[in-house]
Gaussian input, Z-matrix of N, CA and C with variables (Angstrom, degrees):
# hf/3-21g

backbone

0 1
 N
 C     1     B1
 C     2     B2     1     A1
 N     3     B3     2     A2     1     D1
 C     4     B4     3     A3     2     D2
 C     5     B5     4     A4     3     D3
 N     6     B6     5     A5     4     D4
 C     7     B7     6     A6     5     D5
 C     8     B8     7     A7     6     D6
 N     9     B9     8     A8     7     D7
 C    10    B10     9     A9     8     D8
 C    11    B11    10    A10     9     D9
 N    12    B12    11    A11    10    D10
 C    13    B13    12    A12    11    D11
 C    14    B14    13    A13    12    D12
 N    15    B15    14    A14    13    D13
 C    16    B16    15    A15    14    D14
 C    17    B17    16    A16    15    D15
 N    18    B18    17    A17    16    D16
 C    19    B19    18    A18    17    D17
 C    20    B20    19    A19    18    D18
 N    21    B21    20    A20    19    D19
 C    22    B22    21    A21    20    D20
 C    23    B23    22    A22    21    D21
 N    24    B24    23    A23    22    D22
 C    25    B25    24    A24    23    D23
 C    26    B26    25    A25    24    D24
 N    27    B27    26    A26    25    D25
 C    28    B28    27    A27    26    D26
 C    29    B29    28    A28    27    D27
 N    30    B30    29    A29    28    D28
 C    31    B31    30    A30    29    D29
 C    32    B32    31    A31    30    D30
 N    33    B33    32    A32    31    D31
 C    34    B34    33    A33    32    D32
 C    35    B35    34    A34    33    D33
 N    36    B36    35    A35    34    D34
 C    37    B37    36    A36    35    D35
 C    38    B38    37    A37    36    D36
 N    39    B39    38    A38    37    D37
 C    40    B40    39    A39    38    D38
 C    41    B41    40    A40    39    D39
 N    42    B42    41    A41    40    D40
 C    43    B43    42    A42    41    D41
 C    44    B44    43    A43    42    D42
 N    45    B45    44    A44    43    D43
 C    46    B46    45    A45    44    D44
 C    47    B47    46    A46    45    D45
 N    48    B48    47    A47    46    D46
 C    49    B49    48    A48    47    D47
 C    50    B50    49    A49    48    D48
 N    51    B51    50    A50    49    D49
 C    52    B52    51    A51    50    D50
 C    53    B53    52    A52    51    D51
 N    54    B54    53    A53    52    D52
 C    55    B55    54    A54    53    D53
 C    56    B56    55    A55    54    D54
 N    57    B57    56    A56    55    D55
 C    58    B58    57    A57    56    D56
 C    59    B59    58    A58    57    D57
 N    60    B60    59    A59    58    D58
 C    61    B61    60    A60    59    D59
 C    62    B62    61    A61    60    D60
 N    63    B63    62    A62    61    D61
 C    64    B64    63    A63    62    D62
 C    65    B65    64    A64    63    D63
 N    66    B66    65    A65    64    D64
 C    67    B67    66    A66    65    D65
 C    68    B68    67    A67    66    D66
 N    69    B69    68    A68    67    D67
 C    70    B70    69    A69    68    D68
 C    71    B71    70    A70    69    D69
 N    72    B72    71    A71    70    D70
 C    73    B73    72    A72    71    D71
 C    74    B74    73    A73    72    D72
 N    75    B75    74    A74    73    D73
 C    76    B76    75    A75    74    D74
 C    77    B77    76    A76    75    D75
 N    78    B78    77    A77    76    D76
 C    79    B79    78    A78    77    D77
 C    80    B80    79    A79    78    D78
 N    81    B81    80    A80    79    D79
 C    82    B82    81    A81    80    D80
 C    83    B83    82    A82    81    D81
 N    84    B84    83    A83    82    D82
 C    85    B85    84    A84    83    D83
 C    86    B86    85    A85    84    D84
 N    87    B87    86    A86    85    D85
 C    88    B88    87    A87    86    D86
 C    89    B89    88    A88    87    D87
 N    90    B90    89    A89    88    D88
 C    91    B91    90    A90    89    D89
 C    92    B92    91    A91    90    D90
 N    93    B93    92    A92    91    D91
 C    94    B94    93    A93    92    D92
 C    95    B95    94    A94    93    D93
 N    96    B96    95    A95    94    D94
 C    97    B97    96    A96    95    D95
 C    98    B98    97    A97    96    D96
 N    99    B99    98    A98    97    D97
 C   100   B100    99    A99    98    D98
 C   101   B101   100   A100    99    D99
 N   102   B102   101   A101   100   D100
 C   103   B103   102   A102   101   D101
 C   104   B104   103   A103   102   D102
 N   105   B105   104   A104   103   D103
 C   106   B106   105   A105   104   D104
 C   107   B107   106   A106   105   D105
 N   108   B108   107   A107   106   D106
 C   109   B109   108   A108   107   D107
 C   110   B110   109   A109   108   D108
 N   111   B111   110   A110   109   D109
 C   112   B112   111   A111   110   D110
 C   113   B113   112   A112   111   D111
 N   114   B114   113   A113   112   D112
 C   115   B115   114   A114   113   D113
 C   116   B116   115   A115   114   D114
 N   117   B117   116   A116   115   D115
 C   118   B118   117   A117   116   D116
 C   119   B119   118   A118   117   D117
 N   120   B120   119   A119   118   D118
 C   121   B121   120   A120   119   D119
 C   122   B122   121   A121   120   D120
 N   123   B123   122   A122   121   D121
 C   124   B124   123   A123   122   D122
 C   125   B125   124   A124   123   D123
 N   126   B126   125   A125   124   D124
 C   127   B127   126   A126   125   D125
 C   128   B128   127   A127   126   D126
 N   129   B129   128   A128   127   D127
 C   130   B130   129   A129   128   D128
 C   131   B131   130   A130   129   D129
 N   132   B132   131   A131   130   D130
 C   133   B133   132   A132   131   D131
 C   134   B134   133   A133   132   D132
 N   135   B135   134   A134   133   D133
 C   136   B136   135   A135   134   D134
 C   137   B137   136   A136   135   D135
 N   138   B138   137   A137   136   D136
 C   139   B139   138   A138   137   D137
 C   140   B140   139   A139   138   D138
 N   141   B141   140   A140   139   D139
 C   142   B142   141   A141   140   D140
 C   143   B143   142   A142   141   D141
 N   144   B144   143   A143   142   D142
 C   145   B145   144   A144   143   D143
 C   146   B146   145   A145   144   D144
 N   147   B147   146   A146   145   D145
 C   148   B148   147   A147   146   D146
 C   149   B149   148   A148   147   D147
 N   150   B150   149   A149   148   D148
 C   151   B151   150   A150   149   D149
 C   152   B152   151   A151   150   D150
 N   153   B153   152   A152   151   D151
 C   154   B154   153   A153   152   D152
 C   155   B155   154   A154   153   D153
 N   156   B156   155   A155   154   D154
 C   157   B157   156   A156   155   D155
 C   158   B158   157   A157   156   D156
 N   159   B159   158   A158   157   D157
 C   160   B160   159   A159   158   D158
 C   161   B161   160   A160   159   D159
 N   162   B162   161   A161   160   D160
 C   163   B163   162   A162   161   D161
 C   164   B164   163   A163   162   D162
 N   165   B165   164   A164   163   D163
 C   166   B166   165   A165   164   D164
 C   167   B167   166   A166   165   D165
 N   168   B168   167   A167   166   D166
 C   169   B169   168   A168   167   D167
 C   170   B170   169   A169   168   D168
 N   171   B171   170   A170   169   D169
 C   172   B172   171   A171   170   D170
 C   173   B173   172   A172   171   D171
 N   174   B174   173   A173   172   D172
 C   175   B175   174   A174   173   D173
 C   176   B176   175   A175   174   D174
 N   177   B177   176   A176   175   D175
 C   178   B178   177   A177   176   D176
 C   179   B179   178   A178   177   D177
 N   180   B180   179   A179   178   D178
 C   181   B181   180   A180   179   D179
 C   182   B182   181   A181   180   D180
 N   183   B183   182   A182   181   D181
 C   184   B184   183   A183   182   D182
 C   185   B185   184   A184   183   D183
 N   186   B186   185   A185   184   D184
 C   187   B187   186   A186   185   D185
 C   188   B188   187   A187   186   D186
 N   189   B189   188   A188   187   D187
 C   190   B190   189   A189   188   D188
 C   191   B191   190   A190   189   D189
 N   192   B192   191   A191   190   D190
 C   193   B193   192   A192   191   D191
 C   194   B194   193   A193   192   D192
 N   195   B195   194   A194   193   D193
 C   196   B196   195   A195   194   D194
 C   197   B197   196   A196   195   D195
 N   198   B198   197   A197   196   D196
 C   199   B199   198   A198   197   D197
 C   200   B200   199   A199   198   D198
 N   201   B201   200   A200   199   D199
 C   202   B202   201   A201   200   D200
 C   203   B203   202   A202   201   D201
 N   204   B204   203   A203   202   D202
 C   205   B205   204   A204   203   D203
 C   206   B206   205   A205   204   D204
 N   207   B207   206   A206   205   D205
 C   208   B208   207   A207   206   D206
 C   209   B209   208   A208   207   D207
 N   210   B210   209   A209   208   D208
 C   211   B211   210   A210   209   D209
 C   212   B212   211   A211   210   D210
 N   213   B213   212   A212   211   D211
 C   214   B214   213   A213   212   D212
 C   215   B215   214   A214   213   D213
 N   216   B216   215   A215   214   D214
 C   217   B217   216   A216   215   D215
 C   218   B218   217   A217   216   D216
 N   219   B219   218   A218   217   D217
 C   220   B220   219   A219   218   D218
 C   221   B221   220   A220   219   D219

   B1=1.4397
   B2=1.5206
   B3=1.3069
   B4=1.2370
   B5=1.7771
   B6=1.1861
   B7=0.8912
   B8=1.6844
   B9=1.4202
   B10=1.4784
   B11=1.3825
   B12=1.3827
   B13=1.4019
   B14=1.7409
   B15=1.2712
   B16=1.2561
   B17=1.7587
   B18=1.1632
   B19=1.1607
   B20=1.8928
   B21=1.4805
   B22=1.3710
   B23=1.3395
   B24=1.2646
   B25=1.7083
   B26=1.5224
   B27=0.9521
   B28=1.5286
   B29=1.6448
   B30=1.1860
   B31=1.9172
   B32=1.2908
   B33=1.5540
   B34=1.4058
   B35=1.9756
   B36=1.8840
   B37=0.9176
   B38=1.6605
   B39=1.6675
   B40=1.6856
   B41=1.4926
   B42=1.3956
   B43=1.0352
   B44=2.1407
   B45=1.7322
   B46=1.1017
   B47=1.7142
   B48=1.4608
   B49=1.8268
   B50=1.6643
   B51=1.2805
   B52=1.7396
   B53=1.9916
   B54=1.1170
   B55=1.4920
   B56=1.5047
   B57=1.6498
   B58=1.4025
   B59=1.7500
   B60=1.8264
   B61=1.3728
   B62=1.3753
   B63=1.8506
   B64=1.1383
   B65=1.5294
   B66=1.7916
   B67=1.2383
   B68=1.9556
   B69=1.2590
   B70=1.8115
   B71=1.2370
   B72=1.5407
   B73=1.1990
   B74=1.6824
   B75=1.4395
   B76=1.6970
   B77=0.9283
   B78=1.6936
   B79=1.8974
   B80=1.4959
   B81=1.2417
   B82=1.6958
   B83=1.6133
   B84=1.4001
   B85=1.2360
   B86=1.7405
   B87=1.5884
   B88=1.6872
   B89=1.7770
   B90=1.1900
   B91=1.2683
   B92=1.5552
   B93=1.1460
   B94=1.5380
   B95=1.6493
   B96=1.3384
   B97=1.2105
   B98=1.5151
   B99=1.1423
   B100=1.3181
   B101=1.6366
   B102=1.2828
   B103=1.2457
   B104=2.0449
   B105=0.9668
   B106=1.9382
   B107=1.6296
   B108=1.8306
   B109=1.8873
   B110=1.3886
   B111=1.2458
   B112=1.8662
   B113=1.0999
   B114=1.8021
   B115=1.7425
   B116=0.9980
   B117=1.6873
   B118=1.3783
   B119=1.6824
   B120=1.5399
   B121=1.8877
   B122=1.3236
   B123=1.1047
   B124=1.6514
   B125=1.4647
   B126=1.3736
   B127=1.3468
   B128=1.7085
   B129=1.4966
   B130=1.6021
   B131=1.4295
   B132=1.1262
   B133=1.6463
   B134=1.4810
   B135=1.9228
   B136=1.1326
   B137=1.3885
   B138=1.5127
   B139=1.5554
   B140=1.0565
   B141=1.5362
   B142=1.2508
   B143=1.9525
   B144=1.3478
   B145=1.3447
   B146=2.0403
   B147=1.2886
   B148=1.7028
   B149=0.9463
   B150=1.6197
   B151=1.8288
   B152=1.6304
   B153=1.8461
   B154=0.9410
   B155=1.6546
   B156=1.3537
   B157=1.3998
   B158=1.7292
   B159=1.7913
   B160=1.4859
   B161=1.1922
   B162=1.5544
   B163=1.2909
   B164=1.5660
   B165=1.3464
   B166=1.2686
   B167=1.1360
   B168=1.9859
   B169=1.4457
   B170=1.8520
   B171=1.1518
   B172=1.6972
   B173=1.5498
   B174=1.3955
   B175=0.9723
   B176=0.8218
   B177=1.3799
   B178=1.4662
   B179=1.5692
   B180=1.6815
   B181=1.8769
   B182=1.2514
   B183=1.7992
   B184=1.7466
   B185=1.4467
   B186=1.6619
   B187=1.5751
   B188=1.5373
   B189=1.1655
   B190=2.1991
   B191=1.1170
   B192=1.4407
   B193=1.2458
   B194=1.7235
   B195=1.6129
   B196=1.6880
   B197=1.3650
   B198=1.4340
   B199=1.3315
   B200=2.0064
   B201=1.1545
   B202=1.3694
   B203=1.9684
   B204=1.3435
   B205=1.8551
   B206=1.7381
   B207=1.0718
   B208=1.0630
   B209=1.4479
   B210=1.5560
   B211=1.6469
   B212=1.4224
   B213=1.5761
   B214=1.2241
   B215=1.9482
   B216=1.5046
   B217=1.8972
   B218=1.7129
   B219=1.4378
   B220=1.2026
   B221=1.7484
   A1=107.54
   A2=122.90
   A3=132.17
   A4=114.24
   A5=141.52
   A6=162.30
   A7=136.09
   A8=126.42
   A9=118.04
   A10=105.18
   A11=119.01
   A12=144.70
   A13=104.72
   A14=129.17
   A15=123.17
   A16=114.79
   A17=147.27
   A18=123.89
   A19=130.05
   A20=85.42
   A21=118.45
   A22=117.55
   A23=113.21
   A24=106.05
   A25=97.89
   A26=120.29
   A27=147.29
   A28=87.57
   A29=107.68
   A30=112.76
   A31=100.10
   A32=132.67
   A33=103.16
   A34=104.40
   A35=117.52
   A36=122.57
   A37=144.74
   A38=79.11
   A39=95.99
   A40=123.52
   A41=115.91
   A42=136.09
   A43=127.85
   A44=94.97
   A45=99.47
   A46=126.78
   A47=94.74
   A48=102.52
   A49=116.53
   A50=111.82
   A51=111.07
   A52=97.79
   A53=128.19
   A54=141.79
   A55=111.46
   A56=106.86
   A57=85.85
   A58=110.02
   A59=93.51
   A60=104.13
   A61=140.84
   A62=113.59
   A63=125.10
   A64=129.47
   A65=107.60
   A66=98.70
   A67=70.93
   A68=98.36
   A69=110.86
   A70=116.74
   A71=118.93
   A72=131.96
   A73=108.37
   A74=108.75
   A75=115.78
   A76=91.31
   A77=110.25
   A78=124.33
   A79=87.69
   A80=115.24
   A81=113.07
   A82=117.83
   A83=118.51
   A84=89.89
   A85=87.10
   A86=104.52
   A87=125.51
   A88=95.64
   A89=98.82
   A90=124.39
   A91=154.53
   A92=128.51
   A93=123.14
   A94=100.78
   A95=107.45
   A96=134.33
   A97=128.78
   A98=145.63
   A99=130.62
   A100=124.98
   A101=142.64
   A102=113.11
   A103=101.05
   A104=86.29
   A105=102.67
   A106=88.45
   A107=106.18
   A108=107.87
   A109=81.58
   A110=136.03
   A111=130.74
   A112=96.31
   A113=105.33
   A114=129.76
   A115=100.40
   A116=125.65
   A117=111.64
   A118=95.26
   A119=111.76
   A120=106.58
   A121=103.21
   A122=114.67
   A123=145.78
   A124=116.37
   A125=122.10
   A126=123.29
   A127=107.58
   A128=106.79
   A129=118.52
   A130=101.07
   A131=113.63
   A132=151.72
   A133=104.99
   A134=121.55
   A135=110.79
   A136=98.54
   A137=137.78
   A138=130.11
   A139=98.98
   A140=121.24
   A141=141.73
   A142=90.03
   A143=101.58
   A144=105.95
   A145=100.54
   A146=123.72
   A147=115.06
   A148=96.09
   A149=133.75
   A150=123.43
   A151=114.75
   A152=106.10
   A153=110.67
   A154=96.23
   A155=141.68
   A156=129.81
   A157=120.64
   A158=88.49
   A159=79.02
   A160=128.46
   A161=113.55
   A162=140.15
   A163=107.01
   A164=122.68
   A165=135.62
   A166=130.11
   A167=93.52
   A168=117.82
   A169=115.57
   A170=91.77
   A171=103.49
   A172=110.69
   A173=132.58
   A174=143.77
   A175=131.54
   A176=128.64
   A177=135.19
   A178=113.01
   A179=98.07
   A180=113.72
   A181=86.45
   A182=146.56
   A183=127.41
   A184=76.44
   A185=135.30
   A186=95.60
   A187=90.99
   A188=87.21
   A189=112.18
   A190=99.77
   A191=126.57
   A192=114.74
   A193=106.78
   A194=116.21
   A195=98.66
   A196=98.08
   A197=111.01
   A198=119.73
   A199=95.28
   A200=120.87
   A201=130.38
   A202=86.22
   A203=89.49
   A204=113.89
   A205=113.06
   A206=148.51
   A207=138.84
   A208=120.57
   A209=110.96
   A210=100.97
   A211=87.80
   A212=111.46
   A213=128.06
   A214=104.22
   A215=91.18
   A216=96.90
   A217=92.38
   A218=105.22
   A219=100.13
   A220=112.50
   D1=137.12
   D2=-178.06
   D3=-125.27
   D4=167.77
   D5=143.72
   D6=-85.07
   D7=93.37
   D8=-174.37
   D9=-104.11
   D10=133.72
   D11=174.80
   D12=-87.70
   D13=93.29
   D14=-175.33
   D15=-95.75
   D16=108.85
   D17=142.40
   D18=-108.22
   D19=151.02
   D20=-157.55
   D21=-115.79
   D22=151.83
   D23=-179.32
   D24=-84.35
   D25=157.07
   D26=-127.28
   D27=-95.78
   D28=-71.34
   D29=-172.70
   D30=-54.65
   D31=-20.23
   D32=-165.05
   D33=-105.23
   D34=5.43
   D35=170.92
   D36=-21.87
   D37=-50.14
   D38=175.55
   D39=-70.73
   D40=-47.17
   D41=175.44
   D42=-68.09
   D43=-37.48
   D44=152.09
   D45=-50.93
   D46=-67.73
   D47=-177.26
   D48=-44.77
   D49=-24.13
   D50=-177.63
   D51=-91.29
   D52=-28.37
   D53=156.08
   D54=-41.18
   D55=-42.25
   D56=-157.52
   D57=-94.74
   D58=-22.67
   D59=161.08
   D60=-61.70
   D61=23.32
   D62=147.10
   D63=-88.49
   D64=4.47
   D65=-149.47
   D66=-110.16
   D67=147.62
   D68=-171.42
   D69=-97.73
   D70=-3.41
   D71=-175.56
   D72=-98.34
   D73=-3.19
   D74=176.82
   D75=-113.26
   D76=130.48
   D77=-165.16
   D78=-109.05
   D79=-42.92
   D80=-174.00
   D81=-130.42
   D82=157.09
   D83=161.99
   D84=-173.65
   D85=150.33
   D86=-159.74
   D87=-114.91
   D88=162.78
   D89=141.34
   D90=-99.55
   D91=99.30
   D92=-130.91
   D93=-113.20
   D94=148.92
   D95=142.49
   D96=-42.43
   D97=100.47
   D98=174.26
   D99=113.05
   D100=-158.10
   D101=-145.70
   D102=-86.17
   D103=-0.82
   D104=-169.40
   D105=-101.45
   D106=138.80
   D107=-172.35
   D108=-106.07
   D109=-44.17
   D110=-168.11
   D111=-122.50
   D112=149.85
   D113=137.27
   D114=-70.71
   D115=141.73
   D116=144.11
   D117=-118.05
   D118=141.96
   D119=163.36
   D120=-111.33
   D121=101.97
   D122=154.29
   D123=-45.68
   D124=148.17
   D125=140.65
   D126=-143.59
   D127=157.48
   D128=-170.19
   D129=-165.00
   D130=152.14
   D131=-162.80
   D132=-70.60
   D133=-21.51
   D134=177.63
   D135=152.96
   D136=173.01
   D137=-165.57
   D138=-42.68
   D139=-68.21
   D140=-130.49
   D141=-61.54
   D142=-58.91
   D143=-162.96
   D144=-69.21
   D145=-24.62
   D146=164.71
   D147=-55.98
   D148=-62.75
   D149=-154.68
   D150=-46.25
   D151=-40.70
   D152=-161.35
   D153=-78.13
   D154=-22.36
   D155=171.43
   D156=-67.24
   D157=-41.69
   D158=170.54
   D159=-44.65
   D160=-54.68
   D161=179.78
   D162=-29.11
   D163=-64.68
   D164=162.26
   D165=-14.20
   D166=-63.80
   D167=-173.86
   D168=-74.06
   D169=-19.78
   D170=176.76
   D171=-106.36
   D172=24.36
   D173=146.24
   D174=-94.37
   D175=-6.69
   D176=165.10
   D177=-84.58
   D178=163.95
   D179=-153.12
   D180=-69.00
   D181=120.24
   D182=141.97
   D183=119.16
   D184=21.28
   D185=150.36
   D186=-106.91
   D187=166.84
   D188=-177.16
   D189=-99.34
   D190=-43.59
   D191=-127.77
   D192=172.89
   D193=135.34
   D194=162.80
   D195=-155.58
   D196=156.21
   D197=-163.08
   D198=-127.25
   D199=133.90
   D200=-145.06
   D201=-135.52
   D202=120.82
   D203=172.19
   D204=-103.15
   D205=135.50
   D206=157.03
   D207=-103.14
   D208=147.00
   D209=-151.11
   D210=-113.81
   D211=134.67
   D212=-142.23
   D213=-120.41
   D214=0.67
   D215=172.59
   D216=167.43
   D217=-168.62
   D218=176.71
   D219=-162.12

């Protein structure tokens, strides 16, 4: 399970978040306060297979940028 920190340009917010909720590999995902616009809580098969979501997630119109946590227990 991983964690993605997404930011996005601002106008394209709304429209992103219903975008990303096609992708089946994001179980959750928030809207945040502060320099990060989304949580996303991820899960994947192993690096190889996160890179390839990021990849995804930073292919869409209005992302900048995402910064990726890996969750280390719980």
């Amino acid at each position: 399970m991983a964690f993605i920190s997404v930011h996005v340009q601002q106008q394209r917010l709304s429209q992103l978040a219903k975008e990303l909720a096609d992708i089946p590999e994001i179980l959750e995902g928030y809207g945040l306060t502060g320099s990060a616009d989304l949580l996303l809580r991820v899960v994947a098969l192993d690096a190889e297979d996160l890179f390839r979501i990021d990849g995804k997630i930073l292919a869409f119109g209005g992302v900048e940028r995402t910064d990726t946590a890996l969750a280390m227990g719980s």
